[in-house]
Steps between C-alpha positions, in 0.01 A plus 500: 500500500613832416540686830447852358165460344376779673763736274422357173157374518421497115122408590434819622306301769651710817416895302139338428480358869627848620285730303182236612593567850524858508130609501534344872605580796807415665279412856165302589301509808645837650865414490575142363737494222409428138771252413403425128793741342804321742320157416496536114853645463637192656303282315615608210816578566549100594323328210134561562385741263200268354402484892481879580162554360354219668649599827366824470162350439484306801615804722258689352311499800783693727513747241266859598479790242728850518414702755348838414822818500476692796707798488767513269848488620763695360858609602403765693253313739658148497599503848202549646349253282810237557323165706106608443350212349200706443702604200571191306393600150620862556895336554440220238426841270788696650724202399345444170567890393900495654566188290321633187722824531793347645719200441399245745862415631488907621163481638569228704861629640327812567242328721711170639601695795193617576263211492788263676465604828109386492631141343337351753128660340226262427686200582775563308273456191620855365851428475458166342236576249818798412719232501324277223439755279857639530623133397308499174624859394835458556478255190247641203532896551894501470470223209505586129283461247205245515511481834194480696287820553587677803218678587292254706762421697565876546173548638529186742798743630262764520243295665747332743676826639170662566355191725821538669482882548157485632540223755835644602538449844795491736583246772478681858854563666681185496807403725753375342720214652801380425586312155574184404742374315287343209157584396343149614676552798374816577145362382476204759603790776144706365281546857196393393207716562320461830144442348507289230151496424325812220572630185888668410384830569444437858831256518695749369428772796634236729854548375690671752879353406666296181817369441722784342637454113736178498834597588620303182309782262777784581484851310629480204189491191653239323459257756146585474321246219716198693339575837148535362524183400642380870159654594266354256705155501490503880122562504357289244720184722318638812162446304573138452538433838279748714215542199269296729412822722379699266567397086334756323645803695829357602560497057514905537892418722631370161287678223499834586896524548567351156265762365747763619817294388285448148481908491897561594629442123258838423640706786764723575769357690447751780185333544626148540547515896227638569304265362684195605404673873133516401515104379598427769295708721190309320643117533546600892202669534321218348646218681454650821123571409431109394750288738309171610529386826569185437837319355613529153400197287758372242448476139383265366684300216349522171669834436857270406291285232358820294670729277401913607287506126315173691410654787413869381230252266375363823455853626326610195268210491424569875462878399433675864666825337742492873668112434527693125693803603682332776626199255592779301738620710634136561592443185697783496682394787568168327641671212726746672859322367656461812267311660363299160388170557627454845341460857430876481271459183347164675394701774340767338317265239359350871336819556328545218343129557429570818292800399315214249495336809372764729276741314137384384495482114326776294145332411 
């Protein structure tokens, strides 16, 4: 299978899939997140174009219309408009009028630093809906001619930074204590919350201390794209064996800092640190908010009989749009050269069939 499907889909399936989506909104139900646009891009972007339209028929149900604009944002009056979800069409237009004036590589180093302090917002679901669509335009818009059309994928950018902007949100004053010397190190010493028990929101206003930056990261930017991966590697292990306390929410450790490593190739290197601090900010914060109380279970073994294009089938035939994204971001682990085909890889392939496992099929 040709890993980078999603950057030279020929079908055209993920631009149709995109522009379907985009006469809906990026929540349900007050504040749950429409996953379709994360779901589809990894779909196709592993094999499973002739799937995505399907899928998206059979989710069609968690899928609510646009809301109404409120009051239209602009530069002068984004501040006070930065985290009101009341506003949700007026960012998604905001967004949609920078990008259509400005290249989108600008637009989003111009608002990076602002929307990364709130990476935390809506469950991390702003970040890593950024994060997919970043991935599929660092491949067509930079490509030459007969490439696929950019513009879809544009406005998924468009539609991604303005969910994010209007949930912004920023976790309360947190303690930080010391660091450890790896990132799954300094994710098994995580204090888990004290009540374990309502949705993140509440969780998340438990926090009161987390584990500083691994002392491994240091300060130099270069260092940054290897320790991302520490994070995301380090999480997506944890999932295999502590996914049992909470497997839908515990995916968001793993997920949502790979969506800022998949957006570091667009940035600035000044940026880089930063964001590494904000991944890992999220993978703490996470793991702290969905700890079980009980002992971790070991993998199981299947994981060492399957191939990663195997088991991110399994995922899509299962098609919860979580055990998607979340095998998503295995297989990228497993293909990271230093750690192909080894116990690394095995590991994280155990995840993602342990979210199979875990996670109640989509109908």
């Amino acid at each position: 299978m040709n890993k980078d499907t999603g950057r030279t889909d020929s079908s055209g399936t993920l631009d149709e899939a995109l522009e379907r989506l985009h006469s809906s909104g990026p929540e349900r139900d007050d504040w749950l997140t429409n996953h379709a646009p994360m779901a589809v891009e990894a779909l196709v972007r592993h094999g499973q174009a002739p799937a995505v339209h399907r899928w998206i028929d059979r989710y069609r149900d968690h899928l609510e219309e646009m809301p109404s604009p409120s009051s239209r944002v602009t530069d002068e009056v984004w501040r006070e408009a930065l985290g009101d979800p009341g506003r949700l069409a007026d960012w998604i237009g905001y967004f949609t009028r920078a990008l259509e004036e400005r290249p989108w590589r600008e637009v989003l180093t111009q608002w990076w630093p602002r929307l990364l302090p709130g990476i935390s917002a809506a469950a991390t679901h702003g970040v890593i809906r950024v994060g997919h669509a970043v991935r599929t335009l660092l491949g067509p818009e930079e490509a030459g001619p007969g490439s696929p059309p950019a513009s879809p994928r544009v406005a998924e950018l468009a539609h991604a930074l303005g969910y994010w902007a209007a949930r912004h949100s920023v976790l309360p004053g947190i303690t930080l204590l010391p660091a450890a010397d790896s990132a799954a190190e300094g994710l098994a010493a995580v204090r888990a919350i004290p009540d374990q028990s309502g949705g993140i929101r509440g969780r998340l206003a438990q926090l009161e201390a987390l584990p500083a930056r691994p002392a491994t990261a240091g300060q130099d930017p270069a260092h940054a794209e290897k320790r991302l991966k520490d994070v995301v590697r380090a999480a997506t292990h944890r999932y295999a064996t502590h996914a049992h306390g909470s497997p839908v929410m515990l995916v968001h450790a793993a997920t949502a800092p790979n969506a800022v490593l998949r957006t570091l190739p667009a940035l600035p290197e000044h940026l880089w640190l930063p964001s590494l601090d904000a991944a890992w900010s999220a993978a703490a914060a996470v793991t702290a908010a969905y700890t079980p109380a009980d002992a971790a279970t070991p993998p199981a073994g299947t994981a060492s009989r399957l191939t990663a294009e195997e088991v991110f089938e399994r995922a899509a035939a299962h098609g919860d749009e979580h055990t998607i994204k979340l095998t998503d971001t295995a297989v990228d682990v497993t293909a990271w050269d230093e750690h192909r085909d080894d116990a690394d890889g095995r590991t994280a392939l155990a995840a993602a069939l342990r979210a199979v496992e875990l996670i109640d099929p989509a109908l």
